[in-house]
N, C-alpha and C positions, 0 to 999 in steps of 0.2 A: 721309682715305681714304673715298672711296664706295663703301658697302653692298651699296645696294638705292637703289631706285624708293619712294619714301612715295606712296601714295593713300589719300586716305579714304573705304574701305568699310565705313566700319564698321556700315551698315543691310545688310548683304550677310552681316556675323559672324556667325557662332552667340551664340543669346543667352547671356549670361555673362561676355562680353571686354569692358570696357572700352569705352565711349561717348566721344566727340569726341575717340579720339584714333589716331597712324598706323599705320595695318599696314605692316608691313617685310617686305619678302623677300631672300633672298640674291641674292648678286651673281651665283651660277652658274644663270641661268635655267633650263638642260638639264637641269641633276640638281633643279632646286627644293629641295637641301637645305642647310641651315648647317655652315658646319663651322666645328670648336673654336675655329681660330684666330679666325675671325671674329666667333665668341662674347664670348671674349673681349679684342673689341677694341672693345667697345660700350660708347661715353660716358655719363656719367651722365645728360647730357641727356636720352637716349631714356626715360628715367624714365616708366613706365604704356602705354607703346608695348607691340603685341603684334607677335610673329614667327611669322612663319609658315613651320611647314616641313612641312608636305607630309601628306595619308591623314590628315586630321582633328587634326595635330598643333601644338596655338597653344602661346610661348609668354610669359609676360608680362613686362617688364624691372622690374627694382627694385632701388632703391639704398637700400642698408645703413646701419645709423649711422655706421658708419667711413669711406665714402665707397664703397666698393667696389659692383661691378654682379651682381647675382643674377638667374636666369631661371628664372621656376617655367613648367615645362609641363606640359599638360594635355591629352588627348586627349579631342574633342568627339565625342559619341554620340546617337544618337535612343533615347530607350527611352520607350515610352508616346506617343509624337507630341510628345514633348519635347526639347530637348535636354539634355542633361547631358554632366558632365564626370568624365570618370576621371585622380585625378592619379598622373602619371607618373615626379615627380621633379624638382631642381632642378637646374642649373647654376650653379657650378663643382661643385658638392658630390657630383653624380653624371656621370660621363662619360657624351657626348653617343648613345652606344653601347648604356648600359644603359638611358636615359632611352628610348628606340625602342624595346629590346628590350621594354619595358614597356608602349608604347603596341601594340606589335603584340601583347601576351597581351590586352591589353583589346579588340580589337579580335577574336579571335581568342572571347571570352568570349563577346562580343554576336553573332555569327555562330550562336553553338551554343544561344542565348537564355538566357544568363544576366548580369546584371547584373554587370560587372565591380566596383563600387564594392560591394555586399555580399558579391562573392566573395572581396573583400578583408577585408571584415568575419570571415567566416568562416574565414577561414585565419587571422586575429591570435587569435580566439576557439579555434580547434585548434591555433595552436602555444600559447596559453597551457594549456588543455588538458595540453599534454605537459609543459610546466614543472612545474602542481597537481601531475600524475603523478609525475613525477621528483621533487617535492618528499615528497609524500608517503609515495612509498616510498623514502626517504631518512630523514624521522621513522618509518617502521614500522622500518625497521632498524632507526634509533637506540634503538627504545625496545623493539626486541628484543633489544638488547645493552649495556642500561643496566650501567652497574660495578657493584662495593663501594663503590667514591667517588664514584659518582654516589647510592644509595641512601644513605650516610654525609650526603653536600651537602642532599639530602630532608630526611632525618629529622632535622639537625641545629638544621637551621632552622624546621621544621612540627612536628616530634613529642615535642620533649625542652625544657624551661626545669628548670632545677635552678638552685639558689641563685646558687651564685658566677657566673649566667650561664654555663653551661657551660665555663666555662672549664678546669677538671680534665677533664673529660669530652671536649674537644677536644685537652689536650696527650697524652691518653691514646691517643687512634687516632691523633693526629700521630705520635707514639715507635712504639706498635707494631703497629696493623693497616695503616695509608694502603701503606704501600712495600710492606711481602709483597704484599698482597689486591686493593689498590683499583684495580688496571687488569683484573681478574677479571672476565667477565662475571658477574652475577647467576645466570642458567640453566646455567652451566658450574661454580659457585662448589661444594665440596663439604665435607663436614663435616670431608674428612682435611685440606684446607686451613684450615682453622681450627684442625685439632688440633695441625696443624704450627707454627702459628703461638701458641699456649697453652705445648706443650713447649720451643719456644725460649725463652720466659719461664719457666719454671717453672728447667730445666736454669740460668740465670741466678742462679740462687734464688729469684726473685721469685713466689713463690707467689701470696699475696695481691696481686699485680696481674694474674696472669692470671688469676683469680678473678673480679677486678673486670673484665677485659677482658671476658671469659667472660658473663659477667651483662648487658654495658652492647652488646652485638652480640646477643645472645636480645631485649632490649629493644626493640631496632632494627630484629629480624624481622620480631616479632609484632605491630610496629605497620604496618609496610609489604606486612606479608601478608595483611591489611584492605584495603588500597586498590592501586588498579592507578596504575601498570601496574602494581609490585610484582606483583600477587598475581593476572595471567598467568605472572609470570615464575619463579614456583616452584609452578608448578601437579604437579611432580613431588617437590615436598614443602619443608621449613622445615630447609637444609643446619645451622645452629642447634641446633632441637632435636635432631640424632642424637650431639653431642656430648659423652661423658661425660668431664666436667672432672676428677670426683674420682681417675679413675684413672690419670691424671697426676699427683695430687697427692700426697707423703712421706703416708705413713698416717697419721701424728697431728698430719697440721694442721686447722689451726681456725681461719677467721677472727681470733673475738676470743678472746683467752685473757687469764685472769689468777690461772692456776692459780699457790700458791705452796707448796711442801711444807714441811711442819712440821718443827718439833726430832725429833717422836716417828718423823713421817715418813721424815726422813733417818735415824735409828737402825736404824728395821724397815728401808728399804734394805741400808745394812751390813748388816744380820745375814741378809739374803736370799744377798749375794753367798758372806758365811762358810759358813751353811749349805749353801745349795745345792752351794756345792765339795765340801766336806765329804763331802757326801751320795753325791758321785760318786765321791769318789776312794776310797773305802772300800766301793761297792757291790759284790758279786760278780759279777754282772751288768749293766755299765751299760748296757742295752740299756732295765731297767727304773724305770730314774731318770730323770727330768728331764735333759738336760744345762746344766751353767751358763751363764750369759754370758760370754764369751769377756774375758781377762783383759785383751788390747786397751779392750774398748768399759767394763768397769769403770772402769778407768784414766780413760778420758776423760770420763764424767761425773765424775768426781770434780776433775776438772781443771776443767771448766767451771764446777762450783758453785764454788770455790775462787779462782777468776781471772774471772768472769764473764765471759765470752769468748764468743761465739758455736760452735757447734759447726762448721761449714764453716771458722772458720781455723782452731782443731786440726788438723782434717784434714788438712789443707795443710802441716803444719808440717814442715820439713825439721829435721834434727837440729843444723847448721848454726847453726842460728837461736837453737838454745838452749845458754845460758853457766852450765855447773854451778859453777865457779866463782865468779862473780859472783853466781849464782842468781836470772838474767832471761829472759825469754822473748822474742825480737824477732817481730812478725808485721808481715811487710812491707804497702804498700798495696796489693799486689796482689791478696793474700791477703783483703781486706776487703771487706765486703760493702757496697755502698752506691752514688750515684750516683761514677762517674771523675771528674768534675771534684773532688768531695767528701771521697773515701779519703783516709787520712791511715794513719800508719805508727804503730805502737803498741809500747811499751816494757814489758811488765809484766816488775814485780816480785816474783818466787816467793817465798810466802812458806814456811814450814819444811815444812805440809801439802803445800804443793803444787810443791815440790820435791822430795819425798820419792818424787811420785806419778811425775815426768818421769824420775826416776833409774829408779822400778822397770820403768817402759815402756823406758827405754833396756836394760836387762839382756836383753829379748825383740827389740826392734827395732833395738839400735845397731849392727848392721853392715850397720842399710841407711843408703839416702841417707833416706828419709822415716820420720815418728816411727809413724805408722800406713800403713805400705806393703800396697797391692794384692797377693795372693795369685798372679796372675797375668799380672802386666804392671812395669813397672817407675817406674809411677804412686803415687800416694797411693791410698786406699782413696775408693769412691765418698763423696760427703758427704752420701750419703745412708744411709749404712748404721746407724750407730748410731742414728738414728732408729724404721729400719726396724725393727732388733731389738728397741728398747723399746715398740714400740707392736706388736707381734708377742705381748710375753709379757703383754698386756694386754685382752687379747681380747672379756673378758666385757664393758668398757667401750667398746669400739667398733662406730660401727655400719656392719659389712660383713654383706653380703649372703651370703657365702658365704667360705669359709677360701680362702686364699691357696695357691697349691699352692707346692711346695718352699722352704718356706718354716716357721717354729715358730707354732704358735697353741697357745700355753697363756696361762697368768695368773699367770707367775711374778712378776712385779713390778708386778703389784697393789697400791698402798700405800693406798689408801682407794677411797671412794668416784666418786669422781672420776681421768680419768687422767691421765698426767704427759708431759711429753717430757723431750728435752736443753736445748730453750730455755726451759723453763721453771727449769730447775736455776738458771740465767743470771739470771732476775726473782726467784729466790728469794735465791741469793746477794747482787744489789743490796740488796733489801728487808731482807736481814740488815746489810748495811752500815750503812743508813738507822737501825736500831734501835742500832746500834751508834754512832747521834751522831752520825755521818760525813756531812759535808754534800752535797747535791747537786749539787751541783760538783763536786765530788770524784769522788762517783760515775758522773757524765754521765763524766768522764774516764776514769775507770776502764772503762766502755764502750766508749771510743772513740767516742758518739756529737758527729757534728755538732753544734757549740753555736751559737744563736741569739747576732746582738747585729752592732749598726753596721760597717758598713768599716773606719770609723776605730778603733775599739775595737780589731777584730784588727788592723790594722794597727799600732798602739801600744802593746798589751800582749803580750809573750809567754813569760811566764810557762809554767812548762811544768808545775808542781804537781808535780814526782818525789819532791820528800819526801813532800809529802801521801797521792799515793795509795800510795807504796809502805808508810804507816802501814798506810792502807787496807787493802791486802792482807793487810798481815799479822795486823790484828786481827781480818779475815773467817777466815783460816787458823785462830788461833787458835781462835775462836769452834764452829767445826766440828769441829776434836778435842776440843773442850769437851765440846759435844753428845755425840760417839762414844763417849767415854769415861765419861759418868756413865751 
C-alpha cells in the first residue's frame, strides 16, 4: 500500500530530525495530514524515517523490541534564532488528536513568548507542588490525630525496656487499654476515659492491675509529653495526671500486703465484737454508743479466717451451695476469682467453727436465695462492702485526706499498730495452717490457687486431696476456738 512520495530533504529539515534519511508525507496531499489508519499501517522498514504532518509537526518512526512501530512527535520551534523542539507525544500510546492538541498549545506558548519546553517544566514542578501539598497536609492531619495506639506503638519501642523485654507490659495494654482507647485521638483523649477504663478493672476485682495499668499509661504520658509531636498534642494538659486511681480503689487495698494477725490479735477481735454489742444493746441511749458491726459482716470474717476463702466468693454465696448436712461449702467457678480459662470449682469442707458460723448466718439470712443478700435489690450484697466497713472503723491507720461522707470513721477495730483487711484474715488463716505442719500443697488447695507443674503432670495425676484438706480445715477450725477460748 502506497503512503506517500519519499524525497530526501533532509538539508531543508529542521535541525534535529534525522540525517540521510526519508521524509514521508501522507497520501491525502489537500489536508497534508496523517491519519491513524495510516499510522498505523507503517512497516518496520521505515525505521528513523521522519513524517511529516503539517504547522511544524515531524514525526519519527521507531521499532520496538517486540517488533511493533512507534511514532514519537515533535513540534519544531525557533526560540533564540534556533531551532528546538517541543515534544508532543507518541503514537499508538497517544491518539493522533491529543498529539495536535499538544503541538497546537506549544505553538500557542511560543506566539505569547514563552518557551513551551520550560512551560512544561514548570507545570510538572506546580503540579508536583500540589502533591508536597496534599501530602503534607495529610501528615499534619495525621499527626494531629495521632491515637492511644499510636502513642502506645511510640513509646513502646523508644521509651520503655523492662526486663522480661516488655513483655508484661505489652500483654497488659493488649488485655486492657488497646480496644477501649487506642482508636482515641490523643487531643480528644480524656481523664474520664481512662477512669472508665480503671473501674472496669477494678469492678472485675482486679485492683492491683489497674493500679499497674494506672502507673504504666502516667509512664507513657510523661515521657511523650517531652517530645512532639506528643507534647503539641496535650498542650491543653497530661489527661494522666487528672486521674485519681485511689478513689476507685476498696479503702484498705495496698499493693503489697503481708499483714498477719496474731493469736492475741484475733482474741482482742472477738472481744471487740462481744463488747461492742454489749455495749449497745444495754445503752439507754444508743444514739451515744458506738454501733457494732453488723452481725452479717462478723459472720464473714470469721468465715474467711476459718476457710480461707477469699471474701468476693462469700459474697456470692447462694444458700444453695451450702450442705449442713454433709457440712461443705460449694463455691462454684464462677464465683472465683482469677483468669476464665483458670477458675476452677472449689469444695470446702466446714469444719465444726465454721459450720457453726453458716448455721448462725442462716438463722438471719435463710429465707433468702443469697447467704449475704443486698438490702435493696434481689442481688448479693456488693463485694465490696465488708471491706468498706473494716477499713471504715480503722481510720487512725489510713491515709485519707478527709472522712468519707455517709459512711462510719471511727477505730473500732483497731487491733494494733498496723491495719487489717478481710484478705488478710485469708494469709493469716493459711499461715496458721502452715504452723500447724500442713503442707503447702495442701494449703495452695485449700486456696484454690492455680498450681504450677507440666501438661503432662496434670494430665496424669488427679488426685483431688479431699481427705487431706478437709484434715486441714478442720485443724485450722480447731486451732482458732483454741485461740478464743484460752
Amino acid at each position: 500500500m502506497s503512503h506517500s512520495l519519499s524525497y530526501n530533504f533532509n538539508f531543508s529539515l529542521p535541525l534535529g530530525l534525522p540525517l540521510s534519511m526519508t521524509t514521508r508525507y501522507p497520501s491525502n496531499k489537500k489536508t497534508g495530514k496523517w491519519t491513524t489508519l495510516e499510522l498505523k499501517s507503517i512497516p518496520p522498514e521505515w525505521k528513523g524515517d521522519t513524517l511529516h504532518d503539517g504547522e511544524g509537526l515531524y514525526g519519527e518512526v521507531r521499532v520496538n523490541s517486540n517488533g511493533s512501530v512507534s511514532i514519537k512527535f515533535k513540534y519544531a520551534f525557533k526560540w533564540e534564532n534556533q531551532t528546538k523542539w517541543y515534544q508532543c507525544g507518541s503514537f499508538p500510546a497517544n491518539d493522533l488528536s491529543v498529539i495536535r492538541t499538544n503541538r497546537d498549545h506549544g505553538k500557542k506558548l511560543v506566539s505569547e513568548g514563552i518557551d513551551p519546553r520550560a512551560h512544561k517544566v514548570a507545570a510538572k514542578i506546580e503540579a508536583q507542588n500540589k502533591v508536597d501539598q496534599i501530602i503534607a497536609a495529610n501528615e499534619k492531619a495525621r499527626a494531629d490525630n495521632l491515637t492511644f495506639r499510636d502513642m502506645y506503638d511510640f513509646w513502646i519501642t523508644n521509651g520503655v525496656v523492662r526486663a522480661d523485654n516488655n513483655k508484661a507490659l505489652i500483654m497488659l495494654f493488649n488485655k486492657h487499654a488497646l480496644n477501649p482507647l487506642g482508636n482515641i485521638p490523643i487531643k480528644e483523649l480524656t481523664d474520664i476515659d481512662l477512669s472508665d477504663v480503671y473501674e472496669e478493672i477494678i469492678d472485675s476485682e482486679k485492683q492491683r492491675t489497674a493500679v499497674m495499668l494506672h502507673k504504666s499509661i502516667r509512664q507513657m504520658f510523661l515521657y511523650c509529653e517531652k517530645r512532639q509531636p506528643w507534647r503539641k498534642l496535650m498542650e491543653e494538659g497530661n489527661p494522666s495526671d487528672l486521674v485519681e486511681i485511689d478513689k476507685y480503689l476498696d479503702p484498705d487495698y495496698e499493693e503489697e500486703r503481708d499483714r498477719i494477725l496474731s493469736p492475741d490479735e484475733i482474741r482482742k477481735l472477738n472481744n471487740i465484737f462481744i463488747n461492742t454489742q454489749r455495749e449497745y444493746d444495754e445503752a439507754p441511749n444508743k444514739y451515744k454508743v458506738e454501733r457494732p458491726v453488723i452481725k452479717e459482716t462478723e459472720i464473714a470474717l470469721w468465715i474467711c479466717l476459718s476457710t480461707i476463702c477469699r471474701i468476693g466468693e462469700l459474697l456470692r454465696t447462694e444458700w444453695e451451695h451450702v450442705n449442713f448436712e454433709e457440712g461443705t461449702w460449694f463455691i462454684p467457678k464462677k464465683n472465683v476469682k482469677g483468669k476464665k480459662r483458670q477458675k476452677q470449682d472449689q469444695l470446702v469442707f466446714l469444719s465444726d467453727f465454721a459450720l457453726a458460723k453458716f448455721k448462725e448466718l442462716h438463722k438471719l439470712t435463710g429465707h433468702t436465695k443469697w447467704a449475704f443478700p443486698a438490702k435493696h435489690n434481689d442481688n448479693h450484697v456488693c463485694i465490696k462492702s465488708v471491706s468498706k466497713q473494716v477499713g471504715d472503723r480503722q481510720i487512725m491507720l489510713k491515709n485519707r485526706k478527709k472522712l468519707l461522707q455517709n459512711r462510719v470513721n471511727n477505730n473500732m477495730l483497731v487491733l494494733g499498730d498496723r491495719d487489717w483487711t478481710p484478705h488478710d484474715l485469708r494469709r493469716t488463716g493459711a499461715t496458721m495452717m502452715q504452723a500447724l505442719k500442713i503442707s503447702l500443697d495442701v494449703i495452695d488447695r485449700c486456696q484454690n490457687h492455680v498450681l504450677k507443674g507440666s501438661k503432662i503432670r496434670k494430665h496424669y495425676f488427679h488426685h483431688e486431696y479431699a481427705d487431706e484438706k478437709k484434715e486441714a480445715w478442720y485443724k485450722l477450725g480447731a486451732k482458732i476456738e483454741e485461740i478464743l477460748n484460752e
